[in-house]
FISETI-223427 format. One line per field, with one value per atom (N, C-alpha, C, O): residue number from 1; residue in one letter; x, y, z. Coordinates in nm, 2 decimals, always signed. Example, Ala and Ser with C-alpha at 12.3 -4.5 7.8 and 13.67 -1.06 7.14 Angstrom:
k	(1,1,1,1,2,2,2,2)
r	(A,A,A,A,S,S,S,S)
xx	(+1.32,+1.23,+1.32,+1.42,+1.28,+1.37,+1.29,+1.34)
yy	(-0.57,-0.45,-0.33,-0.33,-0.22,-0.11,+0.00,+0.11)
zz	(+0.78,+0.78,+0.78,+0.85,+0.71,+0.71,+0.79,+0.80)
END
This chain:
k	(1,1,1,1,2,2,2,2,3,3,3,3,4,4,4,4,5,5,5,5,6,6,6,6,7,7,7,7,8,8,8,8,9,9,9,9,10,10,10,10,11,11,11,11,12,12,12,12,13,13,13,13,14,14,14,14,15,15,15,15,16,16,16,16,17,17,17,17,18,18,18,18,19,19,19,19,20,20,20,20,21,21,21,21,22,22,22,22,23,23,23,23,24,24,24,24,25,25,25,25,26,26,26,26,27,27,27,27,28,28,28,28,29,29,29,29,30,30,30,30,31,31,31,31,32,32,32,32,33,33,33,33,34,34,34,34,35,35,35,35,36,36,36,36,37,37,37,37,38,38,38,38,39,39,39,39,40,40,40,40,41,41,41,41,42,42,42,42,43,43,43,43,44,44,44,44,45,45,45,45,46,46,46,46,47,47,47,47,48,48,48,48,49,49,49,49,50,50,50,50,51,51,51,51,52,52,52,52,53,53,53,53,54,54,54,54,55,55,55,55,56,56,56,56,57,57,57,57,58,58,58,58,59,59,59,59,60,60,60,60,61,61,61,61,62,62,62,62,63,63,63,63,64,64,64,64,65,65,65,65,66,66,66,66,67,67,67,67,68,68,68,68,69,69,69,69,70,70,70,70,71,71,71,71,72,72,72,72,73,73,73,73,74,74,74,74,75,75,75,75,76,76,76,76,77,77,77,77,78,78,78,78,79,79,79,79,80,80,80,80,81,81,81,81,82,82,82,82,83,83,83,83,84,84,84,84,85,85,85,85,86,86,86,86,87,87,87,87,88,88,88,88,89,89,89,89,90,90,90,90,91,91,91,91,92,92,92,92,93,93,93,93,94,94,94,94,95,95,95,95,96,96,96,96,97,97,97,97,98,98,98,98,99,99,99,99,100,100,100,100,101,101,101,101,102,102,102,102,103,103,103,103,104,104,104,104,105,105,105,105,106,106,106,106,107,107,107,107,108,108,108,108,109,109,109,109,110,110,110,110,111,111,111,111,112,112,112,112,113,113,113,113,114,114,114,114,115,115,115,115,116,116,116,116,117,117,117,117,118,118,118,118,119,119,119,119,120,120,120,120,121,121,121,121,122,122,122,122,123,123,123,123,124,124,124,124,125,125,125,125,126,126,126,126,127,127,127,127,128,128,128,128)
r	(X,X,X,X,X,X,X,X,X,X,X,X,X,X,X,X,X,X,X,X,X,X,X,X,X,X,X,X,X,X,X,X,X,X,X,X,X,X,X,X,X,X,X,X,X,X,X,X,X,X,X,X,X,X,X,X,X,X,X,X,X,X,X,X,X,X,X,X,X,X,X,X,X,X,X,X,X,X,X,X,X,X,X,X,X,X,X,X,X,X,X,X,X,X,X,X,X,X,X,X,X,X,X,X,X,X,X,X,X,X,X,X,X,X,X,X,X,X,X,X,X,X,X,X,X,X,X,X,X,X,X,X,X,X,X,X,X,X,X,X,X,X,X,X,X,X,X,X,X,X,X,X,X,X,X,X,X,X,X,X,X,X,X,X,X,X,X,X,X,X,X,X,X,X,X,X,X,X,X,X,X,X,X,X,X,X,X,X,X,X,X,X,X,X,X,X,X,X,X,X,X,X,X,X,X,X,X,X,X,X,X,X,X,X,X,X,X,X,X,X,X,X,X,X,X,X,X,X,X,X,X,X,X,X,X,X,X,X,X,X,X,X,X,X,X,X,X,X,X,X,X,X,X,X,X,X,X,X,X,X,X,X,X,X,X,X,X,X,X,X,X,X,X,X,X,X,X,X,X,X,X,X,X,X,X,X,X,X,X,X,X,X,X,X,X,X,X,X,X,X,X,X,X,X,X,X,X,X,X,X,X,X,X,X,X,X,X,X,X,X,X,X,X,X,X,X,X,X,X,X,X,X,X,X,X,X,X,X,X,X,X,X,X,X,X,X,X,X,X,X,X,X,X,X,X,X,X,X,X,X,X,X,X,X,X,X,X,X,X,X,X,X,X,X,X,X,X,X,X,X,X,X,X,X,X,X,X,X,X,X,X,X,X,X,X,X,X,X,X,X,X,X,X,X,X,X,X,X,X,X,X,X,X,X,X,X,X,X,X,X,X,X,X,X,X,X,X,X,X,X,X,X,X,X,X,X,X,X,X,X,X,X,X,X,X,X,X,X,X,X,X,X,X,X,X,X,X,X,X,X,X,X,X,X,X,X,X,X,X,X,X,X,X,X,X,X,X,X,X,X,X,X,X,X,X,X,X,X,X,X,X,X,X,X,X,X,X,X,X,X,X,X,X,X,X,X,X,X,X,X,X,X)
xx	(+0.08,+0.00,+0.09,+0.20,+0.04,+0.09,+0.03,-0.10,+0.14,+0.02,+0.03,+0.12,-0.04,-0.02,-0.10,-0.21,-0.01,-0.14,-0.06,+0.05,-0.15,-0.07,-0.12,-0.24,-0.04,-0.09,-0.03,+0.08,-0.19,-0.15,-0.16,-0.26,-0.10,-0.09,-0.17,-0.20,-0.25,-0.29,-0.19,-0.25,-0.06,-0.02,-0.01,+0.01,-0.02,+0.01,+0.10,+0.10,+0.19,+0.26,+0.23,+0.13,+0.31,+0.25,+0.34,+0.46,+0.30,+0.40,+0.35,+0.23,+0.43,+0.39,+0.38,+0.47,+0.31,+0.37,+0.38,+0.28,+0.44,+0.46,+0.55,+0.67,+0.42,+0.53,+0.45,+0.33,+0.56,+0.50,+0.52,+0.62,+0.41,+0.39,+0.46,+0.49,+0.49,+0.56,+0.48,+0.54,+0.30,+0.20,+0.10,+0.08,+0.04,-0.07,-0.22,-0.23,-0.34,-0.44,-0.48,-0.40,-0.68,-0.79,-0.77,-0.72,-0.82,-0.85,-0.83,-0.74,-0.92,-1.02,-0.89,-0.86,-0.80,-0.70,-0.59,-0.50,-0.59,-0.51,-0.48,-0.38,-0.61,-0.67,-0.66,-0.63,-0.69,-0.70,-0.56,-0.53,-0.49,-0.34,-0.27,-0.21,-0.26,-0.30,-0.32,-0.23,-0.49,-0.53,-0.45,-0.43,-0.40,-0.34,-0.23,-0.20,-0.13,+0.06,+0.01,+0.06,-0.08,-0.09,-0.16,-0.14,-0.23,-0.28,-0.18,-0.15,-0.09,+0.03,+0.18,+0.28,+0.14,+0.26,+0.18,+0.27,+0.09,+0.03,+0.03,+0.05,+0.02,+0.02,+0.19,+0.21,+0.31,+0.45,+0.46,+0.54,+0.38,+0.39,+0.31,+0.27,+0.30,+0.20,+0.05,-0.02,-0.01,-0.13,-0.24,-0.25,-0.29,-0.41,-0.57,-0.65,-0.58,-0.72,-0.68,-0.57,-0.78,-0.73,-0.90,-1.02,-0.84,-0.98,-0.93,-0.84,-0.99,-0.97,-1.03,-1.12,-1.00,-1.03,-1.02,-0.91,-1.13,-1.08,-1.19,-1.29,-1.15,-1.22,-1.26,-1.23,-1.30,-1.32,-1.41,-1.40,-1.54,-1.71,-1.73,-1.82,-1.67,-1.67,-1.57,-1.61,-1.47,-1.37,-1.47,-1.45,-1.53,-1.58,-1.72,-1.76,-1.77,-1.90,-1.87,-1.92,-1.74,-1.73,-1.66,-1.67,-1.61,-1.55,-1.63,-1.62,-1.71,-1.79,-1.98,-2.06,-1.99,-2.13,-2.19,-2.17,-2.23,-2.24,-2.35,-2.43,-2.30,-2.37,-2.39,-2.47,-2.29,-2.22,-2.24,-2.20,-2.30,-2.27,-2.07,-2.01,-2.03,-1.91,-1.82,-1.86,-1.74,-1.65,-1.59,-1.50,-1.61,-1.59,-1.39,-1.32,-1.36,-1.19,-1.11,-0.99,-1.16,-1.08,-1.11,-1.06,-1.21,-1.27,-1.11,-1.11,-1.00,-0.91,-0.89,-0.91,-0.83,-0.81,-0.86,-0.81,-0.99,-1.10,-1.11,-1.16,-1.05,-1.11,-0.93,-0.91,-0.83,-0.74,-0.73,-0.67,-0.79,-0.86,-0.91,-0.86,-1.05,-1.10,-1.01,-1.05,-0.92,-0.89,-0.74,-0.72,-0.68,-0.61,-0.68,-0.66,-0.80,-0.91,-0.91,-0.88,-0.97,-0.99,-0.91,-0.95,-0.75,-0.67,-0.63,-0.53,-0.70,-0.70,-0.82,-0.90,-0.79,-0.88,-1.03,-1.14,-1.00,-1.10,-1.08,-0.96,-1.15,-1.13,-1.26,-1.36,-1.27,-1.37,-1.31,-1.19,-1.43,-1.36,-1.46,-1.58,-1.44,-1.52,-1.51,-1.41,-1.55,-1.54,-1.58,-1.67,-1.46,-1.46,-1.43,-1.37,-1.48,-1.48,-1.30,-1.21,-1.30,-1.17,-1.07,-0.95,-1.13,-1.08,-1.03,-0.99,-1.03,-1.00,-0.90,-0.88,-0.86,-0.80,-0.66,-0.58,-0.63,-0.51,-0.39,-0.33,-0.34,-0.20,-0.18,-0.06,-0.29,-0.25,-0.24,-0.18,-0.30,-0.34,-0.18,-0.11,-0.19,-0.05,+0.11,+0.22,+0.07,+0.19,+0.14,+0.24,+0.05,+0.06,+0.10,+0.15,+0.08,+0.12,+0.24,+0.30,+0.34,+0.48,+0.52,+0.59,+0.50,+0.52,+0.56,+0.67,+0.48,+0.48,+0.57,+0.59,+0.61,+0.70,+0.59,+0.63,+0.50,+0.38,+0.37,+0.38,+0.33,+0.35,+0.18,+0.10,+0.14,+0.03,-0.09,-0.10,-0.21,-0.34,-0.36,-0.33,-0.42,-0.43,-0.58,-0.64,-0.60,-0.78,-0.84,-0.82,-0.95,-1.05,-1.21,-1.30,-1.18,-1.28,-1.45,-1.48,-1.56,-1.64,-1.72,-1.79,-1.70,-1.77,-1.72,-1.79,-1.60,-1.53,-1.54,-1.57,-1.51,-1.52,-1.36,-1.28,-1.33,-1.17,-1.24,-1.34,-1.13,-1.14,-1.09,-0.97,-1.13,-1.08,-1.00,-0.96)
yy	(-0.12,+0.00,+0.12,+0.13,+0.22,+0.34,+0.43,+0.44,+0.53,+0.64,+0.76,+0.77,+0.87,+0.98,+1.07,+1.08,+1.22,+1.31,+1.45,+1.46,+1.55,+1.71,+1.78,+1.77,+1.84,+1.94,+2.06,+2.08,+2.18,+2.26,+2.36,+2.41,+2.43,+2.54,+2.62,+2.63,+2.72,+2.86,+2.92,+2.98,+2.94,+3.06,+2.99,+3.07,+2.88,+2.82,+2.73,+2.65,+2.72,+2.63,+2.51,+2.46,+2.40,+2.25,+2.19,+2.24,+2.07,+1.94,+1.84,+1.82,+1.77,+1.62,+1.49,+1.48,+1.40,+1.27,+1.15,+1.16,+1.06,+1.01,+0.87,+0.87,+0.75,+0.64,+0.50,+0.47,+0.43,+0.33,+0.21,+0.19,+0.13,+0.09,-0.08,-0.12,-0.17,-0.29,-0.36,-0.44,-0.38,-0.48,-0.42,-0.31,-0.56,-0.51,-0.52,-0.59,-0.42,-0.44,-0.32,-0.26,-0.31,-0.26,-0.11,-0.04,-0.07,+0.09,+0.15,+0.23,+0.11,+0.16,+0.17,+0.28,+0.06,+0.07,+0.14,+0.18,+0.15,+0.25,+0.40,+0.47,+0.43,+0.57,+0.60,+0.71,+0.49,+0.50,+0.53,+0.63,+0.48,+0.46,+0.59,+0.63,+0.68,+0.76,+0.86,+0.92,+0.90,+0.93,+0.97,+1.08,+0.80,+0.86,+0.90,+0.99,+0.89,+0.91,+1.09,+1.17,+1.13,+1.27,+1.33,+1.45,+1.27,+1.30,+1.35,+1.47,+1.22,+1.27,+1.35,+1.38,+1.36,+1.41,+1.61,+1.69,+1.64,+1.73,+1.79,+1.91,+1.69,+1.68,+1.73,+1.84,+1.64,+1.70,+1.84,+1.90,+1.89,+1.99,+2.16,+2.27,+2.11,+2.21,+2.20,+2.25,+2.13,+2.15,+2.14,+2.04,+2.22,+2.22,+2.19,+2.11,+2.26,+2.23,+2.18,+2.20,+2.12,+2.08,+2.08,+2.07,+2.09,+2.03,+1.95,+1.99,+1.81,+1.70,+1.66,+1.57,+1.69,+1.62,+1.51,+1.48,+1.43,+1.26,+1.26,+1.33,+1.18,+1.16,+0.98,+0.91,+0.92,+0.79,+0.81,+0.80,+0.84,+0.86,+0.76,+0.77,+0.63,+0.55,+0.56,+0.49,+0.64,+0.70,+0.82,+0.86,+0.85,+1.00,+0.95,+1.02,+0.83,+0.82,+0.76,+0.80,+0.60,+0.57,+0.67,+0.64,+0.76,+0.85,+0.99,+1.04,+1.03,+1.12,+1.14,+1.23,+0.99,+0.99,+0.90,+0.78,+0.96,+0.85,+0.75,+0.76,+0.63,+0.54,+0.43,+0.35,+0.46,+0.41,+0.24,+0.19,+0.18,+0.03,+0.05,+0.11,-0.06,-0.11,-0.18,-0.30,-0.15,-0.26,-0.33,-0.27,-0.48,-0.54,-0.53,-0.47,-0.61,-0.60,-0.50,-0.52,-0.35,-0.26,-0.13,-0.02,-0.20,-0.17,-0.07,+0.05,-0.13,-0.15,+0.00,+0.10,+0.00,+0.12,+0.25,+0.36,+0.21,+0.32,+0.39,+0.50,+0.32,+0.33,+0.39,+0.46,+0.37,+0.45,+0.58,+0.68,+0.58,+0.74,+0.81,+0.92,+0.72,+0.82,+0.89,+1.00,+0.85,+0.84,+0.98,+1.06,+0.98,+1.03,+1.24,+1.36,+1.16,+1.28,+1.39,+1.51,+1.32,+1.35,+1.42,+1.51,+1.38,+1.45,+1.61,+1.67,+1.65,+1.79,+1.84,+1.78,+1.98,+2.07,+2.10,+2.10,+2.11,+2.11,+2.05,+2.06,+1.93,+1.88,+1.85,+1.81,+1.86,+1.82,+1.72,+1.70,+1.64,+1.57,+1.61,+1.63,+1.61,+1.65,+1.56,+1.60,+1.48,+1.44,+1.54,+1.62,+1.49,+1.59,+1.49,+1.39,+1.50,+1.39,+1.37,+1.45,+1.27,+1.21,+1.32,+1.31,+1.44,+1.46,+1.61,+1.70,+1.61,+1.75,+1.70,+1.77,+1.58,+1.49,+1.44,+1.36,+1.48,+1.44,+1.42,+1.32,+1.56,+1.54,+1.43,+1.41,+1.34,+1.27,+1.15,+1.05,+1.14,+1.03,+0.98,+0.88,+1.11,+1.06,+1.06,+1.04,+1.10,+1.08,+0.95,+0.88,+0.90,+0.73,+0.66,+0.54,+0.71,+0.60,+0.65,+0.55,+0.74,+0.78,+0.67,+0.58,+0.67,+0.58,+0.46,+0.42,+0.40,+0.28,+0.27,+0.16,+0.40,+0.40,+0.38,+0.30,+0.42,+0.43,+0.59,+0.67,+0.61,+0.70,+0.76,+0.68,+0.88,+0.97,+0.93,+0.94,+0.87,+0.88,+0.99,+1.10,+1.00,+1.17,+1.12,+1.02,+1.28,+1.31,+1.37,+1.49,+1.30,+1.34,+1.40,+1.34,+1.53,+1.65,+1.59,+1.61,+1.54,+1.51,+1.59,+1.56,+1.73,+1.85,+1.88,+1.94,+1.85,+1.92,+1.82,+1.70,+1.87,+1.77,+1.77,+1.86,+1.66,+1.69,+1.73,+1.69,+1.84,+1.87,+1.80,+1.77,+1.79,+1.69,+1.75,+1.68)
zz	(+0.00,+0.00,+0.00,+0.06,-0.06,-0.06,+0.01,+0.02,+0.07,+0.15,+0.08,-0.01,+0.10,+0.04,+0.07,+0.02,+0.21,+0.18,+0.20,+0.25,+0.15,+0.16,+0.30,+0.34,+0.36,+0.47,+0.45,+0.41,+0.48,+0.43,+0.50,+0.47,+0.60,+0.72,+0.69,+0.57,+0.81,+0.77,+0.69,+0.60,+0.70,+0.62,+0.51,+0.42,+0.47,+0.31,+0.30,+0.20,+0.38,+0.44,+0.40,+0.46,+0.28,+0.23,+0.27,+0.28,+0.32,+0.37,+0.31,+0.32,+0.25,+0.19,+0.26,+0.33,+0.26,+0.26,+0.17,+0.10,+0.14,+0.05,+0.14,+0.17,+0.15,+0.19,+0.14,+0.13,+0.13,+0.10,+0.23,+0.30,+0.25,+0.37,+0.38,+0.50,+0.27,+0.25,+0.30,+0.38,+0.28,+0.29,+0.20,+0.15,+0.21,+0.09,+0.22,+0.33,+0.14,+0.23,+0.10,+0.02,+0.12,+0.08,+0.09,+0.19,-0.03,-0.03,+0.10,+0.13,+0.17,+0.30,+0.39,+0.44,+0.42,+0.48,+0.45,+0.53,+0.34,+0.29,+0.32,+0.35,+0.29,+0.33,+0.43,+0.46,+0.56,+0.76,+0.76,+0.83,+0.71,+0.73,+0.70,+0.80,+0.57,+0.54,+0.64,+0.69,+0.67,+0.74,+0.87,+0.93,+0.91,+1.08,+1.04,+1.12,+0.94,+0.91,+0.92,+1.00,+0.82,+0.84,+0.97,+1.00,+1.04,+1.18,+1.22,+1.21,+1.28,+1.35,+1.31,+1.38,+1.13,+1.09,+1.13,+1.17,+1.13,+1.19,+1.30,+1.31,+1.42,+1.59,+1.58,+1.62,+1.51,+1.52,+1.48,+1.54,+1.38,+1.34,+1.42,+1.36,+1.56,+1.63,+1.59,+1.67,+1.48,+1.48,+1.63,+1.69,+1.65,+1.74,+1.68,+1.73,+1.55,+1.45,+1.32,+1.27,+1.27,+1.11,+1.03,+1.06,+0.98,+0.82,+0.75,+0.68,+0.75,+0.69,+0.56,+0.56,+0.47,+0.32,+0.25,+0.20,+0.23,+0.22,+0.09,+0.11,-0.04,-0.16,-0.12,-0.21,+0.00,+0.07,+0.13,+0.25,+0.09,+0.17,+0.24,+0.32,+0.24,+0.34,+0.50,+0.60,+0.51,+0.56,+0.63,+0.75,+0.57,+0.57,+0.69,+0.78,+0.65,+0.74,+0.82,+0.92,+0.84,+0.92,+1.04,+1.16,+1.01,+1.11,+1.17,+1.28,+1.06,+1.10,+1.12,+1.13,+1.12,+1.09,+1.27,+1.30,+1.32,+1.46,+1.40,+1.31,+1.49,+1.44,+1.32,+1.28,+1.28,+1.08,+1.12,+1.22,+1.03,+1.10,+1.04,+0.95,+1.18,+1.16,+1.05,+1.04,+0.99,+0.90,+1.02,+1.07,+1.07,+1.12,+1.14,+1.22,+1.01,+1.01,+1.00,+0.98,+1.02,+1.04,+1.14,+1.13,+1.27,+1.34,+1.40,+1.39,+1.45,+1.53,+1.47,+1.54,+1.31,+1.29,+1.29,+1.32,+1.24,+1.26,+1.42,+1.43,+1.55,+1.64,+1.69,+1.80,+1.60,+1.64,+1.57,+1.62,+1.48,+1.39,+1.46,+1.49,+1.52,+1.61,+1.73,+1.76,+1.77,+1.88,+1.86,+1.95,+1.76,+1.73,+1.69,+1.73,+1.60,+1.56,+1.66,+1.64,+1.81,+1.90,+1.97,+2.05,+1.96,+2.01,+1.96,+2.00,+1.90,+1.84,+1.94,+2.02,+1.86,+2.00,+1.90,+1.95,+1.77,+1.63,+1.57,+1.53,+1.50,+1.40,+1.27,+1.33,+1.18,+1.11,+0.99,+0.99,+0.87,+0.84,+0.69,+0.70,+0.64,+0.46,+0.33,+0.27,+0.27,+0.17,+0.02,+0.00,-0.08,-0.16,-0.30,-0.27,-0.44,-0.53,-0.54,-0.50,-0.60,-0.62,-0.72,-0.70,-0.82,-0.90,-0.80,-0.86,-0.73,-0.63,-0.52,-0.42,-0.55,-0.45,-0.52,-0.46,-0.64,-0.71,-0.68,-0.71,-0.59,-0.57,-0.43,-0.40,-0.32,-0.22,-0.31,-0.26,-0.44,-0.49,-0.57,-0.58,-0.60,-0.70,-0.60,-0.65,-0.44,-0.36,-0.32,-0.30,-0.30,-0.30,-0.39,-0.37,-0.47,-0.63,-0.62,-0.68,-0.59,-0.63,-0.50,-0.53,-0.43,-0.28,-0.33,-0.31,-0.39,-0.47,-0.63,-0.68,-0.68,-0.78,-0.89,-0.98,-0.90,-1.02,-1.02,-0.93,-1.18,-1.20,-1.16,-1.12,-1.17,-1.17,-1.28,-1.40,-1.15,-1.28,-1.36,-1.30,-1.47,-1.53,-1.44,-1.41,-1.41,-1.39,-1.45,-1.50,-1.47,-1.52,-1.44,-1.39,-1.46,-1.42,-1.47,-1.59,-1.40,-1.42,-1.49,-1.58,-1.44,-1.50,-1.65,-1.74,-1.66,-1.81,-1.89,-1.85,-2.00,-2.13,-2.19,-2.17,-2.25,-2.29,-2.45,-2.51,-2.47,-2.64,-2.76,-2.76,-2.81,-2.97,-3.08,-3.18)
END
């Protein structure tokens, strides 16, 4: 699995991440994993609040939706998400479509030594 996500400070301030993890496992875990490497690459970095942007509406409900029925086998992670989440003084968590989500996508795939999906803008048309 590859991870991959950007943080981006109030003043504008970007930090990357980009690792690759040396196991294989599901989207969903991917993204948790993800998820926590930038939690705490954040927490190192002074963060007190964040705004979380995840293109994983399943990420998105099991974390911010009370009551989400459970994914059984990745309860553990989910429940160290929460837990990390929590450790901020604000946090929220937003899902946003995949194509607004490019550059965490393609620091996972660089993680892994694959190159960058092109994206495709649901709203635009490519020209001929």
């Amino acid at each position: 699995m590859g991870l991959g996500a950007v943080l981006t400070a109030p003043d504008g301030t970007r930090h990357t991440l980009s690792q690759a993890t040396g196991t294989r496992g599901c989207n969903n875990e991917a993204e948790l994993l993800a998820l926590m490497a930038a939690l705490r690459q954040a927490q190192a970095h002074g963060a007190t609040a964040l705004q979380v942007y995840c293109d994983n509406s399943i990420l998105v409900e099991q974390l911010g939706v009370a009551g989400s029925k459970p994914i059984a086998r990745l309860a553990r992670l989910f429940d160290e998400a929460r837990t990390l989440i929590a450790s901020f003084d604000k946090a929220s968590l937003r899902w946003i479509p995949r194509h607004r989500n490019s550059q965490a996508d393609a620091l996972s795939r660089a993680a892994l030594g694959l190159a960058a999906k092109e994206t495709v803008n649901p709203g635009k048309k490519k020209r001929r």
